[in-house]
C-alpha positions in Angstrom: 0.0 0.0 0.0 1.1 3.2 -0.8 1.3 6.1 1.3 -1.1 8.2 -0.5 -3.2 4.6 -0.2 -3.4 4.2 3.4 -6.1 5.5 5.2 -6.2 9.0 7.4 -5.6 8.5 11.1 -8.9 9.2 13.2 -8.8 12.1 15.2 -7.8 11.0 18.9 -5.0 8.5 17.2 -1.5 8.5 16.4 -0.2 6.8 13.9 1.7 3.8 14.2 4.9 4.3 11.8 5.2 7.4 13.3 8.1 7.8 15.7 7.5 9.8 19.0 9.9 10.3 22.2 7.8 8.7 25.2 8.3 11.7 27.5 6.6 9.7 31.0 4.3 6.6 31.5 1.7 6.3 33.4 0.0 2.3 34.5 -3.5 2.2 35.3 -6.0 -1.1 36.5 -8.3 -2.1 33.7 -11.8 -1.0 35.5 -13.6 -4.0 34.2 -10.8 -6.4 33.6 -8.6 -6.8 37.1 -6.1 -9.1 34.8 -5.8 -6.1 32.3 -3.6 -2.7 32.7 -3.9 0.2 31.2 -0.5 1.4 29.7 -0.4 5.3 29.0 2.9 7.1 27.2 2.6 10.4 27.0 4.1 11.9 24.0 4.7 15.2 22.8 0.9 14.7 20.6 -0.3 13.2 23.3 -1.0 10.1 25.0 -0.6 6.4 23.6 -2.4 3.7 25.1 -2.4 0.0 25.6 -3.7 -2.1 27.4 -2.1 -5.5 28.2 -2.5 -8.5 30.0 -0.5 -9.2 33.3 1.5 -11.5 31.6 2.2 -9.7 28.7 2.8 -6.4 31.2 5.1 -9.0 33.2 7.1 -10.0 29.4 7.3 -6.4 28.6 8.5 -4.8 31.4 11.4 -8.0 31.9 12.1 -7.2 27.9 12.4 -3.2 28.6 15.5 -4.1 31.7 17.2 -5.9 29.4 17.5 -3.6 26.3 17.7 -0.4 29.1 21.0 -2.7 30.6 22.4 -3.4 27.0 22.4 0.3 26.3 25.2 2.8 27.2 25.1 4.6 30.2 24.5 8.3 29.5 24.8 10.0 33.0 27.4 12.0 33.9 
């Protein structure tokens, strides 16, 4: 598909090839779903969500440590 071929984002939506700095996070319970949790990333057009399972919250959060520990430290 081309790029003039793929559909216009709905307003509220960002855009999934789109790259954006995650600026903060913020994890929220599901409020019919106690299993489920509500990711939020705020970007600078605004917020992201997802919402995941425990265990796939659990596989990304263990996956996030260990690309954060492969990267170089940048503090100084």
């Amino acid at each position: 598909m081309s790029k003039e071929e793929a559909p216009k984002p709905r307003k509220g939506y960002v855009r999934s090839e789109v790259l954006l700095p995650a600026l903060r996070y913020n994890l929220q319970p599901h409020p019919d779903e106690p299993s489920v949790c509500v990711v939020a990333l705020m970007t600078p057009d605004g917020p992201v969500t997802l919402t995941l399972h425990k265990d796939a919250l659990a596989q990304l959060g263990t996956a996030m440590m260990v690309e954060a520990n492969r990267m170089p430290d940048t503090s100084r």
